[in-house]
C-alpha positions as CSV (number, residue, x, y, z in Angstrom):
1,X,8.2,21.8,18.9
2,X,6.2,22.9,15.8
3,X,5.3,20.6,13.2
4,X,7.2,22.3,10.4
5,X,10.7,22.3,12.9
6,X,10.3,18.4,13.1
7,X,9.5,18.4,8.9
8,X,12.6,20.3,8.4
9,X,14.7,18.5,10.9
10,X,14.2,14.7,9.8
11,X,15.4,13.3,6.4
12,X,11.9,13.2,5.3
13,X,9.6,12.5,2.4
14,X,6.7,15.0,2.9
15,X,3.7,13.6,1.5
16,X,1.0,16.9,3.1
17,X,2.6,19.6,5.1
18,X,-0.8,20.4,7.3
19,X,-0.4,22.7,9.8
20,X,3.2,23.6,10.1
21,X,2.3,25.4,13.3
22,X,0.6,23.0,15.3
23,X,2.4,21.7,18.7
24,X,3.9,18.4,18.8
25,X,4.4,17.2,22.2
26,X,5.7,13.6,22.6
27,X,5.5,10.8,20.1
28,X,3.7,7.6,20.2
29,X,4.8,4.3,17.9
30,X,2.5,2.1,17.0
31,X,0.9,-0.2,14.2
32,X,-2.5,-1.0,15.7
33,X,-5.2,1.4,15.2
34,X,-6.8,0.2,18.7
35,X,-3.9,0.7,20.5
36,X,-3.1,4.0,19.3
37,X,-6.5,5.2,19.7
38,X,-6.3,3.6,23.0
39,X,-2.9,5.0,24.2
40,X,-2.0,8.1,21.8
41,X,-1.8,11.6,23.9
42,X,-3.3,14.9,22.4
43,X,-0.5,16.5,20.0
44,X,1.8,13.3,19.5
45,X,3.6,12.6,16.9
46,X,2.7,9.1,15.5
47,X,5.4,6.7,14.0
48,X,3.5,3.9,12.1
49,X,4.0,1.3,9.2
50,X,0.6,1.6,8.7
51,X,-0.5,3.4,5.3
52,X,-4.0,3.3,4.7
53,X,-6.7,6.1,5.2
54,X,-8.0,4.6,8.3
55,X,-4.8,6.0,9.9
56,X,-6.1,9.8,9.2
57,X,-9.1,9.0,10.9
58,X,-7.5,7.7,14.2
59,X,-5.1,10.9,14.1
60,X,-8.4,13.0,13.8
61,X,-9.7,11.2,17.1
62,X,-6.9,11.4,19.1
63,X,-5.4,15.1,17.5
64,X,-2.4,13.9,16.5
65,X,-1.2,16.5,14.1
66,X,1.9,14.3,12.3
67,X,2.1,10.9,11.0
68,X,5.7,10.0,10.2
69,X,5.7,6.5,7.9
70,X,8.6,4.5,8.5
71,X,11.2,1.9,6.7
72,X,10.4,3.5,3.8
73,X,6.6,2.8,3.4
74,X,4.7,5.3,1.0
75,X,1.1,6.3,1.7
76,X,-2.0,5.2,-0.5
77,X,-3.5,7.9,-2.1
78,X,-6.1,8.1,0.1
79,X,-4.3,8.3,3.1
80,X,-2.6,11.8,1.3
81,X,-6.1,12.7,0.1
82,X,-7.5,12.7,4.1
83,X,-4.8,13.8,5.3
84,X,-5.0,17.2,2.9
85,X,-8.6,17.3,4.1
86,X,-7.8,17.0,7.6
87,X,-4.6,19.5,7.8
88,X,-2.7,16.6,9.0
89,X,0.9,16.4,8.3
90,X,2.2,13.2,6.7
91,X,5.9,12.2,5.7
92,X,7.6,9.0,5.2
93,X,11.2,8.0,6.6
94,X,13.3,5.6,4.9
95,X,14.3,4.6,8.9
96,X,13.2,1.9,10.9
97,X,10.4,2.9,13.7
98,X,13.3,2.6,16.1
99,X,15.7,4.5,14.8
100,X,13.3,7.2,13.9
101,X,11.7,7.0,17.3
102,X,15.9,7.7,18.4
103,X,16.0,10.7,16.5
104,X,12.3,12.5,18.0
105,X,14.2,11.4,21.4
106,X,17.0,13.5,20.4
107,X,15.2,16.3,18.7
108,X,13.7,16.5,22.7
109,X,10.1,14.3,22.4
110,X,9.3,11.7,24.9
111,X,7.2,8.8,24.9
């Protein structure tokens, strides 16, 4: 699934588009950075509370092309800064990890 399909799909607050054509794979939820750097597979889809820029910098590492915020958290201005920088896309869901996690299930990702 493309980027931009999963953008358009969710109820979504778009904060940077980045590359509407990359490949998402799977998805990966997590709020530690060392985890997610740790476990986080090539082209995942990342479902995080976390807001600050060092969550760009751990999508970089691990080539995750989409950060999806959830229960409504909005990113700091850095975060949308490195993001734009990086081409990463970056949205926020007014959803709870799990039932945002439900609905990548049923748009087809796995874990």
């Amino acid at each position: 699934m493309k980027v931009s399909e999963l953008l358009q799909a969710l109820e979504l607050e778009v904060h940077c588009a980045g590359n509407g054509e990359a490949d998402v794979f799977c998805g990966v939820v997590g709020d530690l950075l060392s985890f997610v750097m740790g476990h986080a597979p090539e082209g995942a889809t990342w479902v995080t509370i976390q807001n600050h820029v060092n969550v760009a910098a751990v999508a970089v590492l691990r080539e995750i092309p989409l950060i999806l915020l959830s229960d409504g958290r909005k990113p700091a201005p850095e975060l949308v800064e490195r993001c734009r920088s990086e081409t990463l896309a970056l949205a926020s869901s007014p959803l709870s990890a799990f039932e945002l996690c439900g609905k990548l299930y049923g748009l087809g990702l796995k874990g």
